[in-house]
N, C-alpha and C positions, 0 to 999 in steps of 0.2 A: 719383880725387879730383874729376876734373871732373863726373864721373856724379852724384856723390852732393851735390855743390851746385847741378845742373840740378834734382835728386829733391829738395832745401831749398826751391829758388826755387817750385817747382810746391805744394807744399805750402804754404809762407806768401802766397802767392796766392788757394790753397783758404778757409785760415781765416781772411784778412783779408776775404776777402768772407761768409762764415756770419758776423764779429763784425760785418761793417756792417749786415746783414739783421737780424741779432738787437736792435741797436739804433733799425732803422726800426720794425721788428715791437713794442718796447717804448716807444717815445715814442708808437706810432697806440695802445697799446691803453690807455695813460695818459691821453693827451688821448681817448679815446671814453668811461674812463669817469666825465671829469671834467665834460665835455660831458651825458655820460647824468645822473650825480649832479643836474647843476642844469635839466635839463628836468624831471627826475622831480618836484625839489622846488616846480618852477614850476607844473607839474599837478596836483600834490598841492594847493599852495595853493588852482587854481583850482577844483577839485572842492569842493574845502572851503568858497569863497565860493556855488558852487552851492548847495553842500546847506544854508547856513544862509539863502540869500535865496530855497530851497524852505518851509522851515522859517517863516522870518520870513513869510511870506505865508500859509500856514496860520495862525498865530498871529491874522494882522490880521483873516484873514477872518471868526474864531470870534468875535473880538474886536467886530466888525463885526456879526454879527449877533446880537451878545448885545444891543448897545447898542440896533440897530434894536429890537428885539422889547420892551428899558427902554422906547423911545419910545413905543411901542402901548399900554403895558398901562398908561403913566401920562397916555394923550390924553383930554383932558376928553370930548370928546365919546364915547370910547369907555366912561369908565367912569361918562358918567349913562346912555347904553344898558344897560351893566352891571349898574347898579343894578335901571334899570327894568326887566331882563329879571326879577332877582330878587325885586322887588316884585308879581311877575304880567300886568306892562302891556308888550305888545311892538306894537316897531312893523313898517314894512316893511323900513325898511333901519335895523334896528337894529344889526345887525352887519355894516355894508357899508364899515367900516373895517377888518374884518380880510378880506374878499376883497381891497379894495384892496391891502392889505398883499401879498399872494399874489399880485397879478397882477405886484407890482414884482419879486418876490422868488420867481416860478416858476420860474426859473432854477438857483435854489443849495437851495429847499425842496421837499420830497414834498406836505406839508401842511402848515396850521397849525392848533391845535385849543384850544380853550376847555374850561376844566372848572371845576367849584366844587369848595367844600372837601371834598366825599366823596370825591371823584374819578369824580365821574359825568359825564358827555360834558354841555355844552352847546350847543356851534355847534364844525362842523370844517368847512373849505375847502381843496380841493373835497369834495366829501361823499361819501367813498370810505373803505369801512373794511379799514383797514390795522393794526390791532392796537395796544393802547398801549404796553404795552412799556417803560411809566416806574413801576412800582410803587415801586419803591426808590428814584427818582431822587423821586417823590410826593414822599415822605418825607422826602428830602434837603434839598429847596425851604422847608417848616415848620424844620428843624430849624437850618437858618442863615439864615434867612430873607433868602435874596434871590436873583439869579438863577445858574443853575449848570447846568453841561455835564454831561449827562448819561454814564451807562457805555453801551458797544458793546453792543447787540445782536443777533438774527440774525432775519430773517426774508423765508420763502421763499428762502432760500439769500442771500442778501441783507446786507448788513453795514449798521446804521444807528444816530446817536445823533443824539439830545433834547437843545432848549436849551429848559431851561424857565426863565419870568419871571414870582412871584409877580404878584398882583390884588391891590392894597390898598385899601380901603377901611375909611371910620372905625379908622382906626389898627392894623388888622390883616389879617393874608391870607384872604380870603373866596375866593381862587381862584386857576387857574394857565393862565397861558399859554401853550405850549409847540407851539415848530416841530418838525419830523421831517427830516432832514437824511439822504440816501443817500449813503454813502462813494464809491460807484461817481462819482456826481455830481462831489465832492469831485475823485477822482482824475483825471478825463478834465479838470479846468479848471486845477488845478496841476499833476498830478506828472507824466501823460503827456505835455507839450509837453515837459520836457525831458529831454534824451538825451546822452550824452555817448558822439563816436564812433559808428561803426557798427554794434559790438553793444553797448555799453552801452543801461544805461537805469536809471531812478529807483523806489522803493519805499518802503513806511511800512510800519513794524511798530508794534506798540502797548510799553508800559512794561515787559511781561512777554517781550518777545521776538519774539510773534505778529503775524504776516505778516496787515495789515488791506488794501493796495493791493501792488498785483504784476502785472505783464503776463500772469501764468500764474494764470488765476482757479483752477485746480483748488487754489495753495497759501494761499489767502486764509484763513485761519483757523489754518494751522498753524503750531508753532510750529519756527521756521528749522532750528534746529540738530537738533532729534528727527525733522523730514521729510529732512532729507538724511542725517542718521545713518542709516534706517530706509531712504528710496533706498538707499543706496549705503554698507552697511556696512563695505566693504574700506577705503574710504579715510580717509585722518587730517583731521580735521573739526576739531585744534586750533587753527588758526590763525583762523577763521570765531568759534570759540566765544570766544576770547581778545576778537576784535573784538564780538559780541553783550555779552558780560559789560560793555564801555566803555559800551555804549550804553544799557543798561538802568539803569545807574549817571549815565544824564544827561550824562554826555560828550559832547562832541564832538571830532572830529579825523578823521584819515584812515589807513586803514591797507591794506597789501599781501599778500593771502592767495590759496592754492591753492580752486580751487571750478570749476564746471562751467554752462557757458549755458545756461539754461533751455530754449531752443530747440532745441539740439544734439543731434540725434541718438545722435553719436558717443560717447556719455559719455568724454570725453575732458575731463582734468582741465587748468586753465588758469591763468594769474597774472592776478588783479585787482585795479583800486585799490579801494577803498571809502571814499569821503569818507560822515560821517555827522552829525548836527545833532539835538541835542533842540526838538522845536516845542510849547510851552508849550499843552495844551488842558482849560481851565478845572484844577483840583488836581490832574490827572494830567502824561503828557507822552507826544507822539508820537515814532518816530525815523525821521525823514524820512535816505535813503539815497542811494547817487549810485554807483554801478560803471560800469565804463571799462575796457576790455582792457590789461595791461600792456606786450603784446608791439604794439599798434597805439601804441603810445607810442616805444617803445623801436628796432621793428624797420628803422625807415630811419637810425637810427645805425648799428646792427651792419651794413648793406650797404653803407653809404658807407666805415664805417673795413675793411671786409674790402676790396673794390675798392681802395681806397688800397692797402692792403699786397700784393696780389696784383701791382699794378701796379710799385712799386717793387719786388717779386719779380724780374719780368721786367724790368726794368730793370739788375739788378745780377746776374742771371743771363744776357744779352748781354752786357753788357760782361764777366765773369768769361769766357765762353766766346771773345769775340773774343781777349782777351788771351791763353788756352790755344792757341786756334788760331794766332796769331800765334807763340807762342815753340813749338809742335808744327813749323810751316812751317822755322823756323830749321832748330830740330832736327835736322828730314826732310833738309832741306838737305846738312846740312853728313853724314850719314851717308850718302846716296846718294853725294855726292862720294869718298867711303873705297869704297864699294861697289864704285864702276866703276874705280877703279884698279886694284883687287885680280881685277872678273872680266877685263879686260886681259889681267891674267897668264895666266888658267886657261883662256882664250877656247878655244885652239887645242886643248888637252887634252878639255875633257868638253863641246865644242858638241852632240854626236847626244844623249851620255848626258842632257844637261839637257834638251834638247829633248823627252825621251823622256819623261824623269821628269815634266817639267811637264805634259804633254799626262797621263798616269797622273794625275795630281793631280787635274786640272781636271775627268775623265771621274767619278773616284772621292768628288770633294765633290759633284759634280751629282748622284749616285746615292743620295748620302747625303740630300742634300735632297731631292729627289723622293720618296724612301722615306718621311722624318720628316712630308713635308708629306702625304702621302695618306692616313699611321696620324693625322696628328693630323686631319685631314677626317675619318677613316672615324670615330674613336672620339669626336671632338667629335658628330659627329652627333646633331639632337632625333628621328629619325627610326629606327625598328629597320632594319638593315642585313644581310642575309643573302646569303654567297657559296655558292652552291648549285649542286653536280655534278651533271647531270641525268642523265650517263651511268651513275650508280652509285646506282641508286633516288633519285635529291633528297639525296644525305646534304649533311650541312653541312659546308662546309669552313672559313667563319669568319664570326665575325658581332663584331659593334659593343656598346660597353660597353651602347647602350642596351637590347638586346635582353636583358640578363642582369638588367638593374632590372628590366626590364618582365614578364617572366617568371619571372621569381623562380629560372630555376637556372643553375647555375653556368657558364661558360663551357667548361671540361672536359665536363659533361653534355650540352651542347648539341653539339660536337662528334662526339661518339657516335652522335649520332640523324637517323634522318631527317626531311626537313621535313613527310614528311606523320604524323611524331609526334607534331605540335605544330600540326594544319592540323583543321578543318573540312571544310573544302569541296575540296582537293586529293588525287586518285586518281589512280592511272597514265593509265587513261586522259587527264583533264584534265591532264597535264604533256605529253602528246603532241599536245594539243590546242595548249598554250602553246607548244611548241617549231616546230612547224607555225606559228602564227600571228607567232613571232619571223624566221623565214625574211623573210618579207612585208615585216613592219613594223618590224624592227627596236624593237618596244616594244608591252607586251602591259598593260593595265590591270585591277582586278579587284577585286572585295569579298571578304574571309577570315573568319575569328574565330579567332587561336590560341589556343591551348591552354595556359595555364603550369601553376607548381606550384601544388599545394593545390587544384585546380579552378577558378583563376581564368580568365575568357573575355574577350577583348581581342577588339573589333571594330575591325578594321583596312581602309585601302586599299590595293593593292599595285601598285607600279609595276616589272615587269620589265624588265630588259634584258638582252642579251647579255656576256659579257663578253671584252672585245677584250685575249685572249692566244694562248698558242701552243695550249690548248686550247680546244675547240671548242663543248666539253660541260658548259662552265661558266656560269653566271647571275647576274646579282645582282639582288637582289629587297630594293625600298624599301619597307618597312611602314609607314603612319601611324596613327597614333591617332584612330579617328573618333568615339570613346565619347560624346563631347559636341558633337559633332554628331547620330549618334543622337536621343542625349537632348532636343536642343534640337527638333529634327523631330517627332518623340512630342509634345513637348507645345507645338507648332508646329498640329499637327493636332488634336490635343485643344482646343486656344484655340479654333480654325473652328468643330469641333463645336459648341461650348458656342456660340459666339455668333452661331451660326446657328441654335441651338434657340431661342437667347432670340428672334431677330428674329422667330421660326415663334410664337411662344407669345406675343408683340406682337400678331402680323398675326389668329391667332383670337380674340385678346381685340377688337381694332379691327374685327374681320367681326361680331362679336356684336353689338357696337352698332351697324353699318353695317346690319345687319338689320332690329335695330330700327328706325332712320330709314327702311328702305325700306317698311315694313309701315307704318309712317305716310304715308309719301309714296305709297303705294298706295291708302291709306284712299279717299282722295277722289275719285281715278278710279274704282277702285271701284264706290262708290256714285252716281257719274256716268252709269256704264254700267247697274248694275241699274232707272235712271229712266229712262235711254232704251230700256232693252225694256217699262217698264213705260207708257210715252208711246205708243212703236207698239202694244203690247195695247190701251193705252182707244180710237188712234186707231181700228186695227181693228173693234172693239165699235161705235165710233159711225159708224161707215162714213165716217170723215173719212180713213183710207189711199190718199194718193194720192202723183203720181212726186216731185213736189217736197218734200212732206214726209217722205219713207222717204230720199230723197237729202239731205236737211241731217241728217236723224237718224244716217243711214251716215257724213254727214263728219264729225260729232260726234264718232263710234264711232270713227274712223280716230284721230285727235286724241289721245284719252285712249290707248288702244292703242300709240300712236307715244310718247307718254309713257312709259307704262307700261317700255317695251323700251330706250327710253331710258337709264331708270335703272337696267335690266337690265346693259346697254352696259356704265354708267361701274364700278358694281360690280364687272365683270368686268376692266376695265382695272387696279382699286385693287388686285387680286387674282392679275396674269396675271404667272405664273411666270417669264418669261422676264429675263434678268439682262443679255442688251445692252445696249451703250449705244446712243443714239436721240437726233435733232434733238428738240426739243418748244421751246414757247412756255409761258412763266413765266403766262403772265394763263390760259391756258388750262387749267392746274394748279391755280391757286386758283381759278376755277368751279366746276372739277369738282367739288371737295376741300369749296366750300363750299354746294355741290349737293347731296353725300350729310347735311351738317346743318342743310341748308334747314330742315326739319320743325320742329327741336329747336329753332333760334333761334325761329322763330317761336309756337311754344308757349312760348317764357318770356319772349316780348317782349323781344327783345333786339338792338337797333341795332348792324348791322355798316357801316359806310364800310370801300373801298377806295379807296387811291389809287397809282395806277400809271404810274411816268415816262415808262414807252414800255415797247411790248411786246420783251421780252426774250428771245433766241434761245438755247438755250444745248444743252450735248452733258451726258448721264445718261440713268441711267434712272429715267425719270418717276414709275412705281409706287410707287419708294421714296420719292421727293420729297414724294408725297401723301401717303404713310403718315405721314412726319413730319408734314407741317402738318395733318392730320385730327387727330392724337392733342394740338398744342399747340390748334390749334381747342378740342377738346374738355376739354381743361383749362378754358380760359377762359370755357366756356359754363358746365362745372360749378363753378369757384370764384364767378362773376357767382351762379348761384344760391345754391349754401349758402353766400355772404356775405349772400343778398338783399341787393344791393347796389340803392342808388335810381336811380342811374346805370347802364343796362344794355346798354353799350356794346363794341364789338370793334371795333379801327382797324387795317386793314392796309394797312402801307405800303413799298412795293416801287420803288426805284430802283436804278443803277448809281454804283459811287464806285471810285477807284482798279483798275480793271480788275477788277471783282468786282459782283454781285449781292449788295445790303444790303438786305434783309428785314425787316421789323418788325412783330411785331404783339403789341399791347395790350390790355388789356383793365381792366376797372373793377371786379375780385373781391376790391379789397384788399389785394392782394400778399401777402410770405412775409416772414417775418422774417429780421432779417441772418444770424442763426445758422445757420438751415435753407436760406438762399439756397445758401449753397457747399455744401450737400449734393443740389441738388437734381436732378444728373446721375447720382449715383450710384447701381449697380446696387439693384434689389429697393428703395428709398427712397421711400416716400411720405407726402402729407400728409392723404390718405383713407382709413388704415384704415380707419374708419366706414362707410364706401361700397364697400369691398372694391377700394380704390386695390391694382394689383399689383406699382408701382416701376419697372415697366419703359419705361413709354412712352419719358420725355426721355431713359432711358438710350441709349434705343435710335436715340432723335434723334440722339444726340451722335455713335453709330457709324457710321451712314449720312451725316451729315452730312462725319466728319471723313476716316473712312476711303474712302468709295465718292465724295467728293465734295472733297475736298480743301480742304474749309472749317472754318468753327469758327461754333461756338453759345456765347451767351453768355445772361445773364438779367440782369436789376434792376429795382430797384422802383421804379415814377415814383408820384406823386402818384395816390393812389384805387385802384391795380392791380402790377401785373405786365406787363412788354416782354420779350420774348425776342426776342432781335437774331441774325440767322443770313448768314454770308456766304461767300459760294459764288463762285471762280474760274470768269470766264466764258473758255470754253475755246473 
């Protein structure tokens, strides 16, 4: 009786703590998600105020420049120039109130352009033909007569619309005036500043659906739901379309749907908010947008209310177990006390037998655990495991579950066989070899390829050892899996290759034109020296040969010769095989480097300044150092030219910052655009096709720079050019 009210007490102990945990567990997940409820609604609002004071700002702006453009076409002074241009009488600044207008308003407009009532051009600013592209809209302006935001059109990949503002005179439209407006423009002054979040971000579609503003200009034009139906056919697109359908219908509000970050790689599907706003543009409407991660909302609730509950877990999981241990102690107690009166009794009777049996006990659970712990070592094992008799040709005497994945046969099979059924590389020989070398060392290492089922070949490492029992003739042999190491070594060595041909196929393209420069900078010795034999000839002839004269003509000779070998010298340096590293001086690398295109600057008139903080000492090797600054040198000389740029300048400037060599050099060829800037280390990439550009040079910069030199190269565009900024660990 007493037993089975100790077994009640233990049990209503058990369940009053799982009802109090169930109760923690159900007030945290009430209160997180009454908490969640009103954050979400709080966000939601705010998205919502976002996207209509995106909205309302589009509005003003269209609004705004409807009116400026009312103000022009009704400014006295524009419309007696007006007149007069149409009367035949023009003056000089007849139309120097619509540049004005342009100079305020270059900002928000491409152009502005004047026409009569044919629709034939009469003054546009700046005067750059960009296509009209209002025929319809022409038409529009006569048929309501006043002024009116034109439809989207495209050009040059380009998204733009027309505000045009009748010309009234003598009581009718004799003409139209009309700005040109870039969406792109539009987007970078509204929609891109704001963001909601860290991936969120803002967008406009037009009435019909179609994505006009977007971070991902590849989906500018399509429309939302047919481009990600057409991405990503598997997944369900109702909830997106449900939202599009509000918006086309002039809606506004905010809704929560399944959809994928534009950015993300992973096509991994995501929760989003999407606050959205219709923005009023002239009889149509735009649907300015607002997305926001729902899980960067949501996710530091779900971790504060799990920590809560985990915490009072453990909270009412000590106390439940203190209380167990507590009435366990009694328990222990009061049964030990029964214990020892009873073995009292029996003391004298079974002291040797208990003695006996217990030591039996102790020997025989330790054997059992020793046994369970080495099967579960041996067969947990990631590694193939083979017990191998050497004395009985290598037969197997057992092996590890992994060996039976790995080989595909069965554990029974393998048993049967020997190891050198399932070996490459192991012959008797070579097993007398291992057992020899196990004597020694106690451990033998070694490359295999076993053999499995079906012709499968497994490249393995193998670690022997002996195995310490009463036989002697025993091994065990640790197989690894090196397939991918293998693999990574192969195309570890294949990478060298390859980007050792490219630097090879660099360095002939940079000797080709080093050639060139030398055959120039030879030109002149050269023909220095043909006039000094041609000086001692006529001296000779006029009997004016004498010691003084043959001795200035000889140091002359000496001069150009010394020259000549000179440039021999540095050539051979830009060129000399060797791959040590080497002490050099930084200033002495760019003489050299702008030694070999002395010639070249100076045939295209081309200003180089250096400025140098102090001569720099540093550890590399120098060859490659030049290779690089020869081939950016050479950029710079050929973009100065096919820019013919009027400035024909190169600026190197070399000092130390933060324990590094910072490097710069400039130049006035007009620089690269943003787009092609981040492409312009990338392999085979050039901006000379025309010229037979081969892409490799800055690739190759970058390799030498980053790998052989532990630095980094960077590029941008300053004012008039091109800086490539390179910086180099002084070591």
């Amino acid at each position: 009786m007493k037993k089975i009210k100790r077994q009640l007490k233990s049990v209503f102990i058990f369940f009053s703590a799982i009802a109090v945990m169930m109760v923690i567990v159900l007030a945290s997940y009430y209160n997180y998600r009454a908490i969640q409820d009103n954050v979400i609604e709080i966000e939601q609002s705010q998205l919502l105020s976002l996207a209509n004071t995106v909205a309302d700002s589009l509005e003003r702006f269209f609004v705004n420049q409807t009116h400026n453009l009312e103000i022009l076409a009704k400014n006295r002074y524009f419309i007696s120039n007006y007149i007069a241009q149409q009367q035949g009488v023009i003056t000089e600044a007849a139309f120097q109130n619509i540049e004005d207008y342009y100079s305020i308003q270059s900002d928000n407009i491409e152009l502005i352009r004047l026409i009569d009532g044919e629709g034939e051009e009469i003054y546009t600013y700046p005067i750059t033909d960009y296509g009209q592209g209002i025929e319809a809209d022409f038409q529009e302006v006569y048929e309501k007569q006043k002024a009116i935001i034109g439809a989207l059109y495209q050009e040059q990949d380009k998204l733009y619309i027309n505000i045009l503002q009748p010309v009234i005179t003598d009581g009718h439209i004799s003409g139209v005036l009309y700005v040109k407006i870039k969406l792109e423009t539009i987007y970078h002054a509204f929609i891109v500043p704001v963001k909601a979040g860290e991936k969120g971000y803002s967008s406009v579609k037009d009435s019909d659906g179609a994505l006009i503003m977007h971070p991902n200009t590849e989906d500018i034009g399509e429309n939302v739901i047919e481009a990600r139906t057409s991405a990503y056919p598997d997944f369900d697109w109702s909830e997106l379309q449900e939202l599009v359908e509000k918006q086309k219908r002039g809606e506004s509000g905010v809704g929560i749907y399944h959809s994928l970050w534009f950015n993300d790689n992973l096509e991994k599907r995501v929760k989003k908010f999407s606050a959205f706003s219709p923005a009023q543009v002239g009889d149509d409407f735009w649907i300015v947008n607002v997305s926001k991660d729902y899980l960067e909302v949501v996710s530091f609730l779900k971790e504060r209310t799990y920590n809560i509950i985990i915490i009072n877990f453990f909270i009412i999981l000590i106390f439940v177990t203190t209380l167990l241990y507590l009435y366990r102690v009694k328990k222990d107690q009061v049964l030990i006390a029964k214990e020892h009166a009873l073995l009292v009794k029996v003391k004298e009777l079974n002291e040797e037998l208990e003695a006996d049996i217990q030591q039996r006990i102790v020997l025989e659970k330790e054997l059992i655990q020793s046994k369970n712990k080495f099967e579960n070592i041996f067969e947990a094992g990631s590694d193939c495991i083979f017990v191998i008799d050497v004395g009985q040709n290598a037969q197997i005497k057992e092996v590890n579950l992994k060996v039976t994945q790995s080989l595909g046969y069965s554990k029974e099979q393998l048993l049967q066989m020997n190891y050198q059924d399932i070996s490459t590389f192991i012959t008797p020989e070579k097993l007398n070899e291992i057992k020899s070398d196990l004597l020694l060392h106690q451990s033998y290492l070694f490359e295999d390829i076993l053999k499995g089922n079906q012709g499968k070949s497994i490249p393995v490492e193998i670690n022997i050892k002996p195995m310490v029992s009463e036989s002697t003739n025993q091994m065990v042999m640790i197989s690894r899996d090196i397939t991918m190491k293998k693999r990574f070594e192969e195309e570890m060595m294949e990478n060298k290759r390859k980007e050792a041909l490219m630097i090879y196929q660099s360095r002939l393209a940079a000797m080709g034109e080093m050639i060139g420069s030398i055959a120039h900078q030879w030109r002149q010795p050269l023909s220095g020296i043909s006039m000094i034999f041609n000086n001692i000839e006529d001296a000779y002839t006029f009997e004016e040969l004498d010691a003084p004269f043959l001795k200035n003509q000889g140091h002359r000779l000496q001069e150009l010769i010394k020259y000549m070998s000179q440039t021999i010298d540095d050539f051979r340096f830009f060129f000399n095989p060797k791959n040590d590293k080497e002490n050099f001086l930084m200033s002495k690398i760019l003489d050299q480097t702008l030694d070999f295109l002395r010639e070249s600057i100076r045939l295209n008139n081309i200003d180089v300044s250096m400025s140098l903080e102090k001569d720099i000492l540093m550890l590399g090797r120098p060859n490659q150092l030049s290779q690089v600054l020869f081939g950016i040198l050479k950029n710079a000389i050929d973009a100065i030219v096919l820019n013919n740029s009027e400035q024909r300048k190169i600026s190197v400037r070399c000092g130390t910052e933060d324990q590094s060599v910072h490097l710069e050099i400039e130049d006035t060829g007009g620089g690269i655009s943003e787009e092609k800037l981040v492409q312009i280390f990338e392999m085979y990439y050039t901006t000379k096709e025309a010229h037979n550009g081969t892409g490799l040079g800055l690739y190759i910069a970058k390799v030498i720079v980053e790998k052989n030199f532990d630095g980094e190269i960077t590029a941008q565009n300053t004012q008039g050019g091109l800086c490539i900024v390179i910086k180099i660990p002084i070591i």
